[in-house]
PQR file of N, CA, C, O and H, with PARSE charges and radii, in Angstrom:
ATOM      1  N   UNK A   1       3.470 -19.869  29.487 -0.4000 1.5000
ATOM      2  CA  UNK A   1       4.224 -20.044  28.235 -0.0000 2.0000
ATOM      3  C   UNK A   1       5.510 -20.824  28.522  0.5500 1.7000
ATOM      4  O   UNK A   1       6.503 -20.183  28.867 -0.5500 1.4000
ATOM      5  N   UNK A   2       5.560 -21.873  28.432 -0.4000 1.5000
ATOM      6  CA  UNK A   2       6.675 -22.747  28.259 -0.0000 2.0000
ATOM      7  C   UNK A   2       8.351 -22.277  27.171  0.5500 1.7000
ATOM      8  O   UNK A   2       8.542 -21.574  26.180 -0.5500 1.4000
ATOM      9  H   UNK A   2       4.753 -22.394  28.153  0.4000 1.0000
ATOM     10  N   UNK A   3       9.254 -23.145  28.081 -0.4000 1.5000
ATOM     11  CA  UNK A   3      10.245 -22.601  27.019 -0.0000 2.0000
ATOM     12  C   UNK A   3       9.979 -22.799  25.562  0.5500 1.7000
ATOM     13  O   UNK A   3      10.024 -21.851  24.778 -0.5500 1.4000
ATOM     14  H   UNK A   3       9.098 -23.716  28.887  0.4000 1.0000
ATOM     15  N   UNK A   4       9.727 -23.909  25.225 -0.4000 1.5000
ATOM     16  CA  UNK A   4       9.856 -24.331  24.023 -0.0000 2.0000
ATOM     17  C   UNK A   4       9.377 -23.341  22.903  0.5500 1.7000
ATOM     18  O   UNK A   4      10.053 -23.112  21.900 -0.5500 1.4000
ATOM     19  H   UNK A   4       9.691 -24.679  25.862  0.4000 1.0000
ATOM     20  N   UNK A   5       7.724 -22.576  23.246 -0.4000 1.5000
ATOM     21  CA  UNK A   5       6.942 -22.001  22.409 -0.0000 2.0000
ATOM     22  C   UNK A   5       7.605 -20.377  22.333  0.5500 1.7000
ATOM     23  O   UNK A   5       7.353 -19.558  21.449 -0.5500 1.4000
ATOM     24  H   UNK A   5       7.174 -22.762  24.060  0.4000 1.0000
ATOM     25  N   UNK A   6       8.506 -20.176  23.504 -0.4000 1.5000
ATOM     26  CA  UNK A   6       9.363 -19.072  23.254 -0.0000 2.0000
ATOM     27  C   UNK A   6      10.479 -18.738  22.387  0.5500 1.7000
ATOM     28  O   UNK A   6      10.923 -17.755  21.794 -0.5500 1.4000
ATOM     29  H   UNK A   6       8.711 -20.841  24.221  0.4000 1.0000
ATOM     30  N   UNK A   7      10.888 -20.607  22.654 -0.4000 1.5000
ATOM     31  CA  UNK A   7      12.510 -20.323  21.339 -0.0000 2.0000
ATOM     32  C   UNK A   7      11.772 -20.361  20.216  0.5500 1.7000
ATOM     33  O   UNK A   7      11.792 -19.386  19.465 -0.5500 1.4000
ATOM     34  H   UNK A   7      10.527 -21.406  23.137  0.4000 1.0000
ATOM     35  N   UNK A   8      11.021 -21.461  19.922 -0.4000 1.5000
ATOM     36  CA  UNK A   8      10.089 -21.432  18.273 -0.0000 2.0000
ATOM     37  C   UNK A   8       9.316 -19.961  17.836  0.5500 1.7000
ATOM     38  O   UNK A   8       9.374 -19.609  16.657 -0.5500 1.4000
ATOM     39  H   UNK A   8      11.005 -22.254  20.532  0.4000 1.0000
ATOM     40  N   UNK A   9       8.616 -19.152  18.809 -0.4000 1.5000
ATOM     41  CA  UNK A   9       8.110 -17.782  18.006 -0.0000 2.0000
ATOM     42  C   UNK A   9       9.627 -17.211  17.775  0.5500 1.7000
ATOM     43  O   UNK A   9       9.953 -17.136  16.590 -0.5500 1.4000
ATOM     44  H   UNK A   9       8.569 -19.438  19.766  0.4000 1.0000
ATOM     45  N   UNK A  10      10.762 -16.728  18.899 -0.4000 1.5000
ATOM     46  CA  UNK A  10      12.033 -15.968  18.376 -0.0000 2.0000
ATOM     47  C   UNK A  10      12.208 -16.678  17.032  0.5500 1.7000
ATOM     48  O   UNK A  10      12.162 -16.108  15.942 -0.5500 1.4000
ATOM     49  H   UNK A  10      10.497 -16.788  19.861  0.4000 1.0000
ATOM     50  N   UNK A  11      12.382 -17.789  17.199 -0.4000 1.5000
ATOM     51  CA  UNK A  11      13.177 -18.220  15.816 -0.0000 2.0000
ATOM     52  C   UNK A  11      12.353 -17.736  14.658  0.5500 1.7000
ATOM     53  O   UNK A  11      12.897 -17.113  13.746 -0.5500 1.4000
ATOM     54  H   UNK A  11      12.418 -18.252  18.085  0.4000 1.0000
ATOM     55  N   UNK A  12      11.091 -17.988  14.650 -0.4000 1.5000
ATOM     56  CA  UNK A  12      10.145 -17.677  13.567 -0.0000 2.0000
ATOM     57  C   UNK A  12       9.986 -16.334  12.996  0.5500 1.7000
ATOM     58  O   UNK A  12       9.616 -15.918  11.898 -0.5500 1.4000
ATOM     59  H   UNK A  12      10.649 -18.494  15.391  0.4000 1.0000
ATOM     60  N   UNK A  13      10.620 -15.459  14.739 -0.4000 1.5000
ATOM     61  CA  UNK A  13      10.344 -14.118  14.315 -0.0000 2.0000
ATOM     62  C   UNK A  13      11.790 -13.278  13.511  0.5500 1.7000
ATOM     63  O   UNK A  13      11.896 -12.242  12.855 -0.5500 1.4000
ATOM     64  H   UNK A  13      10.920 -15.797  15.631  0.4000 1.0000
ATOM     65  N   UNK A  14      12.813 -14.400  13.992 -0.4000 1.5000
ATOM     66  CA  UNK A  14      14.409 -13.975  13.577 -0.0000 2.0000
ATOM     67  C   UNK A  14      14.079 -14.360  11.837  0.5500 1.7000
ATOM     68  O   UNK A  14      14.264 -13.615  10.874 -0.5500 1.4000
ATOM     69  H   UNK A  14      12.727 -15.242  14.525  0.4000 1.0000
ATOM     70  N   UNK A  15      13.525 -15.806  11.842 -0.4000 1.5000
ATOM     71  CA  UNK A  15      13.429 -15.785  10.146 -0.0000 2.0000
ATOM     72  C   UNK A  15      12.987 -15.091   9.105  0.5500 1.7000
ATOM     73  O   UNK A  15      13.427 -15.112   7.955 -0.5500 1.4000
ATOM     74  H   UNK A  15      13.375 -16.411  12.624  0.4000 1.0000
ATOM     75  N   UNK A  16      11.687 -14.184   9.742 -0.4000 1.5000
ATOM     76  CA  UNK A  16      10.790 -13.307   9.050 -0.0000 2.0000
ATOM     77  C   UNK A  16      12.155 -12.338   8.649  0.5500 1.7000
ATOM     78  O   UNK A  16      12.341 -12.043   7.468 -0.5500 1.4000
ATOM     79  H   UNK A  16      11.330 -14.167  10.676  0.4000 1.0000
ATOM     80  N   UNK A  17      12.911 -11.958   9.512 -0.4000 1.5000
ATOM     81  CA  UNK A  17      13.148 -10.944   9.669 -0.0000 2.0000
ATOM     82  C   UNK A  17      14.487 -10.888   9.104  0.5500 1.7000
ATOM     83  O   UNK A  17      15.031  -9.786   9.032 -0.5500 1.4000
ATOM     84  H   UNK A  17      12.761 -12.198  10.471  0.4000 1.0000
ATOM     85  N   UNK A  18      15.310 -12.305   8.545 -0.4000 1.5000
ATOM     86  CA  UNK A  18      16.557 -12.334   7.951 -0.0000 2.0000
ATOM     87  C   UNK A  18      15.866 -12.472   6.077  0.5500 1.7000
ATOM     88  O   UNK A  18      16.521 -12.347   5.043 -0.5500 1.4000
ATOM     89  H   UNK A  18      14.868 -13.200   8.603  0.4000 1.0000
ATOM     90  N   UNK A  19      14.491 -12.738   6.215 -0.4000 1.5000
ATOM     91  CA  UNK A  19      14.012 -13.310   5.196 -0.0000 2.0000
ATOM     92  C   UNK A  19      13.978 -11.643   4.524  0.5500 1.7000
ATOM     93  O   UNK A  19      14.600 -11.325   3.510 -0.5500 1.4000
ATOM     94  H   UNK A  19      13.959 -12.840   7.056  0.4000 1.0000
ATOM     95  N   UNK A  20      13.456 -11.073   5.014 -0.4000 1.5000
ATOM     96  CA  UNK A  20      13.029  -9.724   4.729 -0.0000 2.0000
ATOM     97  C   UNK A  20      14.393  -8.867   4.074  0.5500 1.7000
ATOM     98  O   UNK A  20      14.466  -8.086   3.125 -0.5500 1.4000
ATOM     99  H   UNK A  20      12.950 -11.331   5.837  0.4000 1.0000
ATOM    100  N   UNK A  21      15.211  -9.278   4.832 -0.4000 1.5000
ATOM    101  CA  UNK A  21      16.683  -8.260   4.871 -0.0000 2.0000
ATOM    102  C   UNK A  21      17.563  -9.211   3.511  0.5500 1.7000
ATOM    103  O   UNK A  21      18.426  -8.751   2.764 -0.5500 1.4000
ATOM    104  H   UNK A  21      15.153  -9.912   5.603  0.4000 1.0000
ATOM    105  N   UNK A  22      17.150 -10.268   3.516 -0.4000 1.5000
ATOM    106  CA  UNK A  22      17.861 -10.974   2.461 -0.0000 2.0000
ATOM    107  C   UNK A  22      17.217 -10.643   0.909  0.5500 1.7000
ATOM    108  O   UNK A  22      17.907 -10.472  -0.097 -0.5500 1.4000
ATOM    109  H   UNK A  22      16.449 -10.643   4.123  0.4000 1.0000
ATOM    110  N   UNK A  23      15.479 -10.590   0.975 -0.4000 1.5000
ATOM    111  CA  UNK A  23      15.147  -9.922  -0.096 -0.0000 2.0000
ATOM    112  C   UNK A  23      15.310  -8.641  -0.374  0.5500 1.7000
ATOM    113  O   UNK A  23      15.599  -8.400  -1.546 -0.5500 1.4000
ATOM    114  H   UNK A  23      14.918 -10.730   1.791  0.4000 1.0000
ATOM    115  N   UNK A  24      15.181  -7.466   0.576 -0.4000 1.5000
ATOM    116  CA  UNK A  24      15.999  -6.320   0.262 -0.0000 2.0000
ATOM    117  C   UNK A  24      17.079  -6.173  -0.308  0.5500 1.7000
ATOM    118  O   UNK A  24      17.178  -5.527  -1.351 -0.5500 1.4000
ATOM    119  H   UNK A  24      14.946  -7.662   1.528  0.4000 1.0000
ATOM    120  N   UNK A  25      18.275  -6.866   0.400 -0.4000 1.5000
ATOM    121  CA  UNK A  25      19.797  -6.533  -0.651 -0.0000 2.0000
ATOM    122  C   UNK A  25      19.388  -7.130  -1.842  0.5500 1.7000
ATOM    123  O   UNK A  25      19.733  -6.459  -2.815 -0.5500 1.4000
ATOM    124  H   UNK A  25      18.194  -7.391   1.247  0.4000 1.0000
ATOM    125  N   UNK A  26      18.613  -8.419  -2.193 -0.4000 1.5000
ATOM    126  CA  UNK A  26      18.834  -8.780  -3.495 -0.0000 2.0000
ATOM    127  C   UNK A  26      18.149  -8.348  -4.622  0.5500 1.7000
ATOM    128  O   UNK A  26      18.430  -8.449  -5.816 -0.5500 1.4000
ATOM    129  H   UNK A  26      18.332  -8.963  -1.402  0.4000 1.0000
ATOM    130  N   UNK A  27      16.873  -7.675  -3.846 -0.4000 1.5000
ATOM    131  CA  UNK A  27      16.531  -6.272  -4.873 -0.0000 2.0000
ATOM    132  C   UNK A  27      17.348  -5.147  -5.174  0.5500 1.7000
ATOM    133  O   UNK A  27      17.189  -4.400  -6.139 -0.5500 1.4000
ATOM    134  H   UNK A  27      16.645  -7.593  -2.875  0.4000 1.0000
ATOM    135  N   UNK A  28      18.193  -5.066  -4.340 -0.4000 1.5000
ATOM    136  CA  UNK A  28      19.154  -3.744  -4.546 -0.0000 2.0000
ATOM    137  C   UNK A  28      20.016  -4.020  -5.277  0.5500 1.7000
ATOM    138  O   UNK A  28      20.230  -3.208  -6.177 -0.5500 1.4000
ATOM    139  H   UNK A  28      18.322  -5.673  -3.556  0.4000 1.0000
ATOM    140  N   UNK A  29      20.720  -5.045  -5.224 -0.4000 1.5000
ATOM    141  CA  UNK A  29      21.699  -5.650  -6.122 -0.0000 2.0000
ATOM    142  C   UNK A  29      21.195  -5.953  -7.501  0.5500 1.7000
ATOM    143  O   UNK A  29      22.092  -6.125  -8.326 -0.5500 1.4000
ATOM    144  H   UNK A  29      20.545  -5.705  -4.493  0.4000 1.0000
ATOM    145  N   UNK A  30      19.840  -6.067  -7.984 -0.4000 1.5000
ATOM    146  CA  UNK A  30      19.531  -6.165  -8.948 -0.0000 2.0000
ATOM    147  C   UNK A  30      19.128  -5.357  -9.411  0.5500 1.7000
ATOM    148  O   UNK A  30      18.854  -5.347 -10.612 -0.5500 1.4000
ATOM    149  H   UNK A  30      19.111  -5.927  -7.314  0.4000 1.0000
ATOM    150  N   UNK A  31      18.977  -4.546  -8.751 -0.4000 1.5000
ATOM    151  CA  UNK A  31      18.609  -2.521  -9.351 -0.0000 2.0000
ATOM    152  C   UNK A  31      20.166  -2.083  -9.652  0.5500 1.7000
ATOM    153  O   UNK A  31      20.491  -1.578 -10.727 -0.5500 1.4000
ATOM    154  H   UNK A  31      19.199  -4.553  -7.776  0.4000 1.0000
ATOM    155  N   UNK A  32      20.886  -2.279  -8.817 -0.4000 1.5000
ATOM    156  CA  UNK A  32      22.298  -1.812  -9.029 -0.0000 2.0000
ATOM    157  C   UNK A  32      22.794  -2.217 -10.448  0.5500 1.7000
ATOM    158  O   UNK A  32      23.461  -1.449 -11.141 -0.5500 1.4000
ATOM    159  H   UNK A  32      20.622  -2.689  -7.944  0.4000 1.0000
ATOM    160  N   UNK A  33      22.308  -3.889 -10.974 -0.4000 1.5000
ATOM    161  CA  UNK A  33      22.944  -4.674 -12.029 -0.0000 2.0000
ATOM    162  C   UNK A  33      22.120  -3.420 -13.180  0.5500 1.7000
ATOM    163  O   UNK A  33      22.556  -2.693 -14.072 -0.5500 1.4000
ATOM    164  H   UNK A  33      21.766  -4.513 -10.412  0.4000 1.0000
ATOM    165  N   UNK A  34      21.026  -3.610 -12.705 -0.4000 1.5000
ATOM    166  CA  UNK A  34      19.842  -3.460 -13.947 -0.0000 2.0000
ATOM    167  C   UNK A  34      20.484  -2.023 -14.587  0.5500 1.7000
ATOM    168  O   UNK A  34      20.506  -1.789 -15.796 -0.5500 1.4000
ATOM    169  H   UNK A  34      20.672  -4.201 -11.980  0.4000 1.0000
ATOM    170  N   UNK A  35      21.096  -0.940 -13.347 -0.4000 1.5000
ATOM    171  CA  UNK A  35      21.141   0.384 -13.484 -0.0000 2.0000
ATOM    172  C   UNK A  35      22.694   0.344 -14.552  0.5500 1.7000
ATOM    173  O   UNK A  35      22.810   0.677 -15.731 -0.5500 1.4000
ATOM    174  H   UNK A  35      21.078  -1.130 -12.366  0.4000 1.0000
ATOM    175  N   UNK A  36      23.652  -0.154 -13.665 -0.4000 1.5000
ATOM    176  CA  UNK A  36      24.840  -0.378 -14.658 -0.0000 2.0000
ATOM    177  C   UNK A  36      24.442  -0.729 -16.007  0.5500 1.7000
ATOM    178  O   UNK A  36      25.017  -0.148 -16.928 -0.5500 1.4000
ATOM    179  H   UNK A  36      23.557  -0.424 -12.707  0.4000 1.0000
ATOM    180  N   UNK A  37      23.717  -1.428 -16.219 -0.4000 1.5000
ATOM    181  CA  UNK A  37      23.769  -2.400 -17.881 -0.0000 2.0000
ATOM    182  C   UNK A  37      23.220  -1.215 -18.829  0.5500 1.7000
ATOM    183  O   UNK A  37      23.585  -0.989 -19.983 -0.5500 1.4000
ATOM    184  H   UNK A  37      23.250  -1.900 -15.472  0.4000 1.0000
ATOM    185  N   UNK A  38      22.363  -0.589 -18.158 -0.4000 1.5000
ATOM    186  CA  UNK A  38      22.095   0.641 -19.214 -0.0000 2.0000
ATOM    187  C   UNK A  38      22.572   1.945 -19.694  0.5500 1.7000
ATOM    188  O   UNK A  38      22.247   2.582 -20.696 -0.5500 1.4000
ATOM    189  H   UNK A  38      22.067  -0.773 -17.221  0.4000 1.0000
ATOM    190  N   UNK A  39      23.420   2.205 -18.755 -0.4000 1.5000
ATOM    191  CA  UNK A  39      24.560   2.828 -18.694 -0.0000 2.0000
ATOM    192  C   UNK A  39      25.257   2.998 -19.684  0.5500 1.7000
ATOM    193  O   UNK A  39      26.331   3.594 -19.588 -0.5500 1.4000
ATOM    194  H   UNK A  39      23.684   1.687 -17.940  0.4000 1.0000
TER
END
């Protein structure tokens, strides 16, 4: 396994994984909005 195919899976696997955490808060934040407005 060469360097190259090592930095490209981390990176691929760091993106999954900021991708994931970025749709979480912005579901939460929109449960948070959704919850206030009815309030």
């Amino acid at each position: 396994m060469n360097l190259f195919s090592v930095i490209s899976t981390s990176v691929i696997n760091n993106y999954k994984l900021i991708k994931q955490k970025t749709m979480g808060d912005y579901k939460y934040e929109v449960c948070v909005i959704v919850h206030h407005s009815n309030t």
